[in-house]
C-alpha atoms as a printed R data frame, in Angstrom:
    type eleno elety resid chain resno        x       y       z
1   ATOM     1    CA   UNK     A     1  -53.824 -18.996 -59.731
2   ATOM     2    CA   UNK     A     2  -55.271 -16.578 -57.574
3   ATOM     3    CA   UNK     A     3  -54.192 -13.739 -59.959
4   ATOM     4    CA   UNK     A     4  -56.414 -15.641 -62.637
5   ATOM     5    CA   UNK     A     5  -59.642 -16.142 -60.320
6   ATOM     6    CA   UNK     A     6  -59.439 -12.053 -59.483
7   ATOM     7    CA   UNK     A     7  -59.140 -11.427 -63.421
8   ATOM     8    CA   UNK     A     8  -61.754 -13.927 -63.872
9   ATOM     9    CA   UNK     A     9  -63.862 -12.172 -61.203
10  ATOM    10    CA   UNK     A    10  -63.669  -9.092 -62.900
11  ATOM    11    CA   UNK     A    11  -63.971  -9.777 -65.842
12  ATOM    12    CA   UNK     A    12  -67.554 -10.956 -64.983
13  ATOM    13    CA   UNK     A    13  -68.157  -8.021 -62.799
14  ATOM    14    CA   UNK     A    14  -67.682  -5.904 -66.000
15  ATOM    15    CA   UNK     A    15  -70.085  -8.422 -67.979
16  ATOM    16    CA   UNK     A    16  -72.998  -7.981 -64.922
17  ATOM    17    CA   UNK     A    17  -72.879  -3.967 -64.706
18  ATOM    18    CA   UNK     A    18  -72.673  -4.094 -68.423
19  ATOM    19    CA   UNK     A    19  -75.535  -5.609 -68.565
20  ATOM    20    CA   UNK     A    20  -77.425  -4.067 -66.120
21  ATOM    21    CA   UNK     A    21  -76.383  -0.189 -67.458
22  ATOM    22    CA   UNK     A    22  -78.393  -1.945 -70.993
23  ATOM    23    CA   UNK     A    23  -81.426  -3.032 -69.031
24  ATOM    24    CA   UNK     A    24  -81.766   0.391 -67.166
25  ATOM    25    CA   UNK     A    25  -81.370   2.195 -70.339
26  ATOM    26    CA   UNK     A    26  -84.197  -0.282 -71.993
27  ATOM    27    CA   UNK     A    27  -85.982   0.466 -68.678
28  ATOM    28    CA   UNK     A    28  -85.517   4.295 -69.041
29  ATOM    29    CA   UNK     A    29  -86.047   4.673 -72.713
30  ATOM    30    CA   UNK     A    30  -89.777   2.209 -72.163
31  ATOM    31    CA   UNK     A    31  -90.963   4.513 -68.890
32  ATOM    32    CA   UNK     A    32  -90.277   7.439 -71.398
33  ATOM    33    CA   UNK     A    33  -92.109   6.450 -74.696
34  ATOM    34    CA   UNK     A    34  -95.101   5.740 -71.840
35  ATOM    35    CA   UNK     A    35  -95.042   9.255 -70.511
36  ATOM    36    CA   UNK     A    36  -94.252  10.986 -74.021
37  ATOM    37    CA   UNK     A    37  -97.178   9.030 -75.835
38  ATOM    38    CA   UNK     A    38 -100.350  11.025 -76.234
39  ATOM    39    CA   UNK     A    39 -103.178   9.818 -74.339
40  ATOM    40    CA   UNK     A    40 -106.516   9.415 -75.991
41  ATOM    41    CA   UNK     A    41 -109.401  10.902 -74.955
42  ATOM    42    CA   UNK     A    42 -110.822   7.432 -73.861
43  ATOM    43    CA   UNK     A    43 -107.671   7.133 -71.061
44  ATOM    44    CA   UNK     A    44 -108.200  11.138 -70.707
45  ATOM    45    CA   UNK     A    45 -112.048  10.637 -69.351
46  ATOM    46    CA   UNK     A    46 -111.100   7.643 -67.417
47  ATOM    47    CA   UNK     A    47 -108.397   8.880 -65.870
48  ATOM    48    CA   UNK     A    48 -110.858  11.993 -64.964
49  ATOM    49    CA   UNK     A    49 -113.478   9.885 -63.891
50  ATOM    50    CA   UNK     A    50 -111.119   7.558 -61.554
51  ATOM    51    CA   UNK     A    51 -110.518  11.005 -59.716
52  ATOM    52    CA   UNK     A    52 -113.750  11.435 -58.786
53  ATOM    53    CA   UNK     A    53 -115.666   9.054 -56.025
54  ATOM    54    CA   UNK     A    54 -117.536   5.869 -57.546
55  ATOM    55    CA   UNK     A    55 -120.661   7.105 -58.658
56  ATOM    56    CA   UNK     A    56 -123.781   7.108 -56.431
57  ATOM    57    CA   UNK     A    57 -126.350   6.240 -58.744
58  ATOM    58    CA   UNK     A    58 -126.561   5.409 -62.603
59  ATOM    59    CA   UNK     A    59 -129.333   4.861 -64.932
60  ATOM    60    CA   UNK     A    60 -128.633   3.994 -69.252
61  ATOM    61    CA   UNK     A    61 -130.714   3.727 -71.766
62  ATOM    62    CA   UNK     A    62 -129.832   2.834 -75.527
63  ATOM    63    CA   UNK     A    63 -132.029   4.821 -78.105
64  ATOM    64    CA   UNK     A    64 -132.588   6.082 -81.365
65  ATOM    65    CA   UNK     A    65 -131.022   9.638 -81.514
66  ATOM    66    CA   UNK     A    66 -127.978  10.658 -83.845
67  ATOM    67    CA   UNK     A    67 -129.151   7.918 -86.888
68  ATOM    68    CA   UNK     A    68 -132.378   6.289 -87.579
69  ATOM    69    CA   UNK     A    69 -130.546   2.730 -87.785
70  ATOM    70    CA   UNK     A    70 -129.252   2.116 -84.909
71  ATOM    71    CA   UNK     A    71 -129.129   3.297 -80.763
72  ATOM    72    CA   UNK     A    72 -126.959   5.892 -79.209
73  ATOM    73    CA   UNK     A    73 -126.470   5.167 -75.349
74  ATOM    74    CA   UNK     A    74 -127.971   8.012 -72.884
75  ATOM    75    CA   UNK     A    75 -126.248   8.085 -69.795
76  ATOM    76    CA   UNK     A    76 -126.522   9.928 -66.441
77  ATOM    77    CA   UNK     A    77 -124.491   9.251 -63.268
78  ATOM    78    CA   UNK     A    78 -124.432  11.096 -59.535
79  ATOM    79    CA   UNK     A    79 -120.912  11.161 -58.031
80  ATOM    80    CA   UNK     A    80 -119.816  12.515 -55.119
81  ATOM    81    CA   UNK     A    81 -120.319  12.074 -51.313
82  ATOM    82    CA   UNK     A    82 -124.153  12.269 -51.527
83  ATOM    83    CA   UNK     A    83 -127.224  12.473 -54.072
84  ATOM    84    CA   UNK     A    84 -128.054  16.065 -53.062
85  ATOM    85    CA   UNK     A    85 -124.257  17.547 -53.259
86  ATOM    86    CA   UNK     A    86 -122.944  15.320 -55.902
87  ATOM    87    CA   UNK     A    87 -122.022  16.260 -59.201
88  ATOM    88    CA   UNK     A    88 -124.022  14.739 -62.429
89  ATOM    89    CA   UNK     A    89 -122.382  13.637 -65.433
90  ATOM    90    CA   UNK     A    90 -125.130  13.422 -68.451
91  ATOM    91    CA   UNK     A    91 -123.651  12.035 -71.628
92  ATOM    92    CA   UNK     A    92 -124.652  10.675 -74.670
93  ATOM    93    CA   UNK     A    93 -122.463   8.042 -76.798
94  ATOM    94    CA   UNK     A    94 -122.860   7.279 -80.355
95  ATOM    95    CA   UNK     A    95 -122.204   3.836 -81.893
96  ATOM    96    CA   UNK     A    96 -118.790   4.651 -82.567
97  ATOM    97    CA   UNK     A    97 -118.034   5.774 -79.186
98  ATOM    98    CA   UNK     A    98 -117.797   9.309 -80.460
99  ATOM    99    CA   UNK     A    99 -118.988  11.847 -77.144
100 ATOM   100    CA   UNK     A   100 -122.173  13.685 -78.596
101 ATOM   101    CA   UNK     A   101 -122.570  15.366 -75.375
102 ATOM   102    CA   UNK     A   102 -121.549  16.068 -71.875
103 ATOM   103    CA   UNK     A   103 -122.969  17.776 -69.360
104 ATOM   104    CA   UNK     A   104 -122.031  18.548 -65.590
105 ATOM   105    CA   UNK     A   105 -124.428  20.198 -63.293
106 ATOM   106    CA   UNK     A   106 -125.082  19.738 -59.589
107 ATOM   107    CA   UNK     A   107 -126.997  17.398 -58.176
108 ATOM   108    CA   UNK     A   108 -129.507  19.745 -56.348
109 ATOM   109    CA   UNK     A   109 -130.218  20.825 -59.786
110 ATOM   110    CA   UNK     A   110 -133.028  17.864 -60.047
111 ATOM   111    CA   UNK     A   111 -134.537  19.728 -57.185
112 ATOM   112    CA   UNK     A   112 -137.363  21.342 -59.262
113 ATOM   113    CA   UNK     A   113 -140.936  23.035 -58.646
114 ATOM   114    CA   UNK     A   114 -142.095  19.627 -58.116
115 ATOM   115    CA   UNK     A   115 -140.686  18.913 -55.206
116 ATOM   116    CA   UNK     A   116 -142.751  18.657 -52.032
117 ATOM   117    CA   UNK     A   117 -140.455  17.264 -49.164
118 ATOM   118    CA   UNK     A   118 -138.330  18.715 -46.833
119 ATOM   119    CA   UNK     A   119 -135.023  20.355 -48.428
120 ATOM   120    CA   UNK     A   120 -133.637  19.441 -44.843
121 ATOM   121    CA   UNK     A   121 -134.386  15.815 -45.148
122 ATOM   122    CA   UNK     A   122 -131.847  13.364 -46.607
123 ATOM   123    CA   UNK     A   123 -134.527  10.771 -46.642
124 ATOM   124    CA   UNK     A   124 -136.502  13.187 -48.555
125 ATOM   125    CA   UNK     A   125 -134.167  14.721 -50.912
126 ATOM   126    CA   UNK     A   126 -132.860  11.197 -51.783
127 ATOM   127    CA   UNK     A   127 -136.024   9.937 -52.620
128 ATOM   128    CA   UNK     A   128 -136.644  12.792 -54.922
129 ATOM   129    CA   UNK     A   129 -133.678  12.543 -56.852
130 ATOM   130    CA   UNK     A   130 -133.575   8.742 -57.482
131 ATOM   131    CA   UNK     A   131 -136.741   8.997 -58.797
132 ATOM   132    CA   UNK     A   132 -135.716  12.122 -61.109
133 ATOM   133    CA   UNK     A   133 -132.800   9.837 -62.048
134 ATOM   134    CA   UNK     A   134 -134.635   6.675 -62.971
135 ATOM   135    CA   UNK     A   135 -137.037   8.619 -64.945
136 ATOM   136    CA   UNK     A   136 -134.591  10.883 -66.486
137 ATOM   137    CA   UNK     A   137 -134.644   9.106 -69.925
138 ATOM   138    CA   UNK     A   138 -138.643   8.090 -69.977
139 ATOM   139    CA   UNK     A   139 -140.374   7.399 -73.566
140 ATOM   140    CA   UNK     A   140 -142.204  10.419 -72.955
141 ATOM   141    CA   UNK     A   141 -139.113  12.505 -72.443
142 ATOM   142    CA   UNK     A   142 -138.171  11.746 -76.174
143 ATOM   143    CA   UNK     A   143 -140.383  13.191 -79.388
144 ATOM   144    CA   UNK     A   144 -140.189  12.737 -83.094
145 ATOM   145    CA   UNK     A   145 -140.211  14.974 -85.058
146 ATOM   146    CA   UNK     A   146 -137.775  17.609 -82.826
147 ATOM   147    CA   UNK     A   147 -139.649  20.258 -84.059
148 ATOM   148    CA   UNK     A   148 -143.117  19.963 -85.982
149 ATOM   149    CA   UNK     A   149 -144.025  21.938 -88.653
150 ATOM   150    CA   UNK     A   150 -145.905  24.277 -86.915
151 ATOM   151    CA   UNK     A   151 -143.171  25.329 -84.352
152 ATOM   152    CA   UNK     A   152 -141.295  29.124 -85.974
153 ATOM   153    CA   UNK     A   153 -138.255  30.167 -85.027
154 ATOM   154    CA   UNK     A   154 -137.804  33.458 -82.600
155 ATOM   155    CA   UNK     A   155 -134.773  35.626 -82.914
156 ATOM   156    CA   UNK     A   156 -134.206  35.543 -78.758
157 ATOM   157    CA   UNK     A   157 -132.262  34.046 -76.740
158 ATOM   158    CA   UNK     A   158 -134.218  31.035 -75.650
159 ATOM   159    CA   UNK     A   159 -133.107  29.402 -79.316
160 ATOM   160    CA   UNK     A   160 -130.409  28.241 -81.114
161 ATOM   161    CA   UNK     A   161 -128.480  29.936 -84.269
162 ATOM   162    CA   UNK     A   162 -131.239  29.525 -87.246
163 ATOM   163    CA   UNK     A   163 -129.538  27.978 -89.413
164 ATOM   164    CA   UNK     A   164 -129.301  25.015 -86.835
165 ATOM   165    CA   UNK     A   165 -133.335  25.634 -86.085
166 ATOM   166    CA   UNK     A   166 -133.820  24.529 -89.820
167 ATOM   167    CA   UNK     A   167 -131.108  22.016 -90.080
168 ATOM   168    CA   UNK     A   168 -133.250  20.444 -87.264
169 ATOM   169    CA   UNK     A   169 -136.856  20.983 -88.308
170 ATOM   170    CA   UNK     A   170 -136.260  19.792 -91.669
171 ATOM   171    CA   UNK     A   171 -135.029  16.757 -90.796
172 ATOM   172    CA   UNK     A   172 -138.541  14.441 -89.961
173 ATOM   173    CA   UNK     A   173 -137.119  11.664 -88.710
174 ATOM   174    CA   UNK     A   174 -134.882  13.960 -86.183
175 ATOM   175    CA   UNK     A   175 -135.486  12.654 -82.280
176 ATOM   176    CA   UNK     A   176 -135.654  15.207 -79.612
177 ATOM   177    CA   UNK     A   177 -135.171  15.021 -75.795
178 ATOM   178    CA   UNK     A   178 -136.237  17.050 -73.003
179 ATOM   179    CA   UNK     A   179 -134.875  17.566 -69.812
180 ATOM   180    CA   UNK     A   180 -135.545  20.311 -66.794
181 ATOM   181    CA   UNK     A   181 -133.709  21.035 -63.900
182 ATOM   182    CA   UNK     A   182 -134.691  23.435 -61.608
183 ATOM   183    CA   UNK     A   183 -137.953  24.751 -62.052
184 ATOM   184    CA   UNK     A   184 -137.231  26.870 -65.409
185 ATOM   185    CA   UNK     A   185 -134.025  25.662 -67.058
186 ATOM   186    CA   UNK     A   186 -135.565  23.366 -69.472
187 ATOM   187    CA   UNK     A   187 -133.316  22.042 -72.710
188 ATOM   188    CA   UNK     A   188 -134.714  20.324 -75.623
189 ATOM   189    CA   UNK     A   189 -132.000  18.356 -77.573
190 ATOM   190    CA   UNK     A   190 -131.655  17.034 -80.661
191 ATOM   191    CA   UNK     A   191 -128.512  15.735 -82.981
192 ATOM   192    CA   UNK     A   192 -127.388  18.022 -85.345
193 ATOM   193    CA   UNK     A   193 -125.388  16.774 -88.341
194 ATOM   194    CA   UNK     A   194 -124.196  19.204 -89.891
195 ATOM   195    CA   UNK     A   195 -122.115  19.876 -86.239
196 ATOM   196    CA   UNK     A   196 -121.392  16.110 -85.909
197 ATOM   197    CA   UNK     A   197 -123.554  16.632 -82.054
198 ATOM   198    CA   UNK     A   198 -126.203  17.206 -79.647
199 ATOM   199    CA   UNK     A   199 -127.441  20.791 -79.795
200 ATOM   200    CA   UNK     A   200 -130.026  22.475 -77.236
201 ATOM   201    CA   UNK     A   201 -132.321  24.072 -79.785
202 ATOM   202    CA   UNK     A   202 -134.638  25.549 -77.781
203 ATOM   203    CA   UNK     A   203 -133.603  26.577 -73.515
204 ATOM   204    CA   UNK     A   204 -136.604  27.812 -71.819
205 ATOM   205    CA   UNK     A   205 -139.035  26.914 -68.856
């Protein structure tokens, strides 16, 4: 009898590890299709984002940019540990989801020729760029046509290749948008299609 029960016992005991070895290999083989699968570049920003602090401030605007029928979202967040030595994260999204630009810059960037207050002042320097910030994607900031008729290309340094000028400029229903930071870095957008994104067609003052 007790011979039996042992046998019994281990018989069981063989069943149990059995069984376990199968559910640690299941285990193993899930953790590793995880790891192996390619991430997209959705997880890839988020992931990037996550390692940064929660942003500081955000502003978002939906408007008319890469196609006449619908509204691409304009985006610009501050992270960081404060408005004036955070990092800023401009981006516009098509409908799609498709990035048709990012930018990074520092915050003290929005510091421009404008500003009047003390640099030394956090009350100051805060108030200056959650204003910038706010105001960032103002009507007036966007034009249409990107480029009128009477605007001619330069071969310098300031513009974009020419054959992207044109692709711009003859395209009337193309929407620009300016933005400055500093006091001289100023960058006139506009969505190129031939490229499939946001170009800077023109980078001066």
């Amino acid at each position: 009898m007790y011979k039996a029960n042992y046998s019994l016992l281990m018989f069981l005991a063989g069943i149990s590890m059995t069984i376990t070895s199968c559910g640690e290999s299941t285990r193993e083989e899930a953790v590793k299709s995880v790891e192996t699968e390619p991430k997209t570049e959705a997880q890839k920003e988020s992931e990037e984002l996550a390692k940064k602090s929660e942003h500081l401030i955000e502003n978002k605007v939906f408007h008319t940019f890469s196609d006449p029928a619908g509204k691409d979202e304009f985006r610009i967040v501050i992270t960081g540990e404060s408005l004036l030595k955070g990092k800023v994260l401009f981006t516009i999204t098509n409908q799609e989801g498709k990035k048709l630009l990012k930018e990074e810059f520092d915050a003290n960037f929005l510091l421009g020729y404008d500003f009047t207050g003390n640099i030394n002042s956090k009350k100051d320097t805060d108030a200056f760029i959650t204003k910038r910030i706010k105001e960032f994607f103002s009507e007036d900031k966007f034009s249409s046509p990107a480029l009128k008729d009477e605007e001619l290309y330069e071969d310098q340094s300031y513009y974009i290749d020419k054959e992207t000028w044109e692709e711009v400029k003859a395209n009337k229903q193309s929407i620009g948008f300016f933005y400055l930071l500093g006091s001289e870095d100023g960058r006139h957008m506009a969505y190129s299609k031939k490229k499939g994104r946001a170009v800077m067609y023109y980078n001066c003052c």
